[in-house]
C-alpha positions, -999 to 999 in steps of 0.1 A, spaced: 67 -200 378 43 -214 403 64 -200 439 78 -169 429 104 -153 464 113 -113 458 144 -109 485 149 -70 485 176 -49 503 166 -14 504 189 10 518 165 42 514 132 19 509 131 27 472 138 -7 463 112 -21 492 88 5 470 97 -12 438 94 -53 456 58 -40 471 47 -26 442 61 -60 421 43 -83 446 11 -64 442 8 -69 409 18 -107 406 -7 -131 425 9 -153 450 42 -137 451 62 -131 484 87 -110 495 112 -110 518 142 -87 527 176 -81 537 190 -64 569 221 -52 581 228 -58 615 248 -26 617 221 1 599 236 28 582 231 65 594 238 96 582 272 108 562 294 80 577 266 55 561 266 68 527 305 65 529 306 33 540 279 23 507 306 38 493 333 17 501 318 -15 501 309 -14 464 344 -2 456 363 -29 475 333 -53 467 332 -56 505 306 -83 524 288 -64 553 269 -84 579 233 -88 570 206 -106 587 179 -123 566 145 -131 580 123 -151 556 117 -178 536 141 -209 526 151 -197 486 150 -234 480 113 -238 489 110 -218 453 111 -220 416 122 -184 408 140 -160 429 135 -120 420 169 -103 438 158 -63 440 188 -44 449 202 -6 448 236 2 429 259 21 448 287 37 433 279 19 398 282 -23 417 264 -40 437 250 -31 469 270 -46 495 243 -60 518 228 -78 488 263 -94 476 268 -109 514 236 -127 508 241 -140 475 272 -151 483 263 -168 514 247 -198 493 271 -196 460 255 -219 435 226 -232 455 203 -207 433 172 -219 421 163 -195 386 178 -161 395 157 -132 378 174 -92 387 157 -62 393 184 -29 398 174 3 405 202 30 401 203 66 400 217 66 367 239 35 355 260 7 369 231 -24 362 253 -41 340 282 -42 367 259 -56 396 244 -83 370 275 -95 358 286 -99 397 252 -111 408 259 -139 381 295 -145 398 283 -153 428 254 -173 419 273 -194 395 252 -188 366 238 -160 346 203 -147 359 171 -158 340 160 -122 329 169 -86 341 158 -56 344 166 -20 355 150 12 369 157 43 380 151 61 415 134 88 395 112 63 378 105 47 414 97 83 426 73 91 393 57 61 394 61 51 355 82 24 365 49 3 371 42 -10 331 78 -16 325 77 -38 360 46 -57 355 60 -66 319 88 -78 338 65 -100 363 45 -110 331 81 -129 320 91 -139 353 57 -159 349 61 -173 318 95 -182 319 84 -217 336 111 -240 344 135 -220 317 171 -226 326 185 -204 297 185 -167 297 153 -152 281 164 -118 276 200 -109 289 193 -71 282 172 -49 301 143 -35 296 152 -2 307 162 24 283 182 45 309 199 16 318 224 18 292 
């Protein structure tokens, strides 16, 4: 891919962590991220996390970068909550429902719920994403995320102009 976007929405900044660290080790790549226009503080915010992924809820967001259609690829970097979809992240991709260019995913979880937020992700962007992947907060927080990432950029890369799914599994072995 020769205009690679990363959109992040990071809640805690683990997954602005895991876009940095992505853009750092793919030349040329950009990134750009999600905000909520209400932010979320303290108990009342981790409830309402909650709640949006259980009632698949769409919580104002503002988003401050780059047209997605002025790319070839678009990496979407976004927590799980409560095993789905973080909310924020599901406002924006349903904002421009099939305008996508290729979709590539990038979860990070506590412990599982990647397969629910990719088979929603591909819901609201009309098609199955490109290639996915998924990580773990305590894989952020160790750092051995890294390899398994930049194998991930590697295919991002290579997967020029690929309208198919390369690899609909993840590459994450504590994704499952």
């Amino acid at each position: 891919m020769s205009k690679v976007l990363v959109i992040v929405y990071s809640y805690t900044g683990t997954c602005r962590r895991v876009g940095q660290l992505l853009c750092g080790q793919q030349q040329g790549w950009r990134m750009a991220e999600i905000v909520e226009t209400r932010p979320r503080r303290g108990a009342m915010g981790t409830l309402r996390c909650v709640l949006d992924s259980m009632f698949r809820r769409h919580p104002a967001i503002h988003y401050d970068g780059p047209a997605p259609d002025d790319f070839d690829a678009l990496v979407v970097i976004s927590p799980i909550w409560a095993q789905q979809l973080a909310g924020p992240m599901r406002s924006f991709l349903a904002s421009r429902r099939n305008r996508w260019p290729n979709v590539f995913v990038v979860s990070v979880m506590g412990g599982k719920g990647a397969p629910n937020a990719l088979a929603e992700i591909a819901e609201l962007v009309g098609r199955v994403p490109v290639l996915s992947t998924a990580i773990t907060q305590r894989e952020v927080d160790d750092g051995s995320c890294a390899g398994p990432l930049e194998v991930f950029g590697t295919a991002v890369s290579n997967a020029s102009g690929s309208q198919g799914v390369v690899r609909p599994v993840t590459l994450s072995p504590q994704a499952v």
